[in-house]
N, C-alpha and C positions, 0 to 999 in steps of 0.2 A: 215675128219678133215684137212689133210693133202690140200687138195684142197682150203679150205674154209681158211687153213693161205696164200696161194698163191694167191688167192684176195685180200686178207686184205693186205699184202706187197706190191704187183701191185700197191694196190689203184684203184681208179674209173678214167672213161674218161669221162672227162667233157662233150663232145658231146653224148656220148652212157646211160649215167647214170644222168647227169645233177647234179652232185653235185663235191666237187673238191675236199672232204676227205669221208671219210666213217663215218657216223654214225648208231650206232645199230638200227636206224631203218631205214636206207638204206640197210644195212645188210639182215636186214630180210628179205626185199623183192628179193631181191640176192638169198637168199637162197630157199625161196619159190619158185622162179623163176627156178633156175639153179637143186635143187632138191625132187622139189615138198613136201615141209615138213615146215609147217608153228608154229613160235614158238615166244613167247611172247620176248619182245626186252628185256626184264630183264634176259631170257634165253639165249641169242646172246650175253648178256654179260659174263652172267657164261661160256659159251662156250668160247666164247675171252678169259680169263682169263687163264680155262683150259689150254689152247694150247699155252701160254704162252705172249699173248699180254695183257700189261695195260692200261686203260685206257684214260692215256696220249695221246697226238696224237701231234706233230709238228704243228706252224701256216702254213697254205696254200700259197704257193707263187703264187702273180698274173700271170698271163701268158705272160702277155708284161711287165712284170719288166724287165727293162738293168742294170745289174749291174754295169756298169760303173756309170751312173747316181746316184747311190746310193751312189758308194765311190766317187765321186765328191758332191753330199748334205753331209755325214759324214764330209769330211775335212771343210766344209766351216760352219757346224753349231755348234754351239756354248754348250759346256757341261755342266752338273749341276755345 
């Protein structure tokens, strides 16, 4: 369990996994993969939960976002 929250924290590499957050059915195959034990994604979630991740997850940041550029669009665009 303890392994499987140290994936989940990490997160996936773009280039090695092809995806840029984890979903329970990327998971799954994670775990099939890494400990040979294949189990339904609705179980990867009760597992997630278990060990204390919710379901929530953070939006993905692009990988060539500049932040600069972004607080230069903020100050110049216009609010509700």
């Amino acid at each position: 369990m303890a392994e499987l929250a140290e994936i989940v924290e990490t997160g996936p590499d773009r280039r090695v996994h092809g995806v840029v957050r984890w979903r329970r059915l990327d998971l799954r195959k994670v775990v099939a993969d890494r400990f040979g034990v294949a189990y339904h994604e609705r179980t990867i979630g009760k597992i997630l939960k278990a060990i204390g991740f919710s379901h929530i997850s953070a939006r993905p940041r692009h990988p060539g976002q500049d932040p600069k550029v972004m607080e230069d669009f903020k100050k110049t665009s216009f609010g509700p």
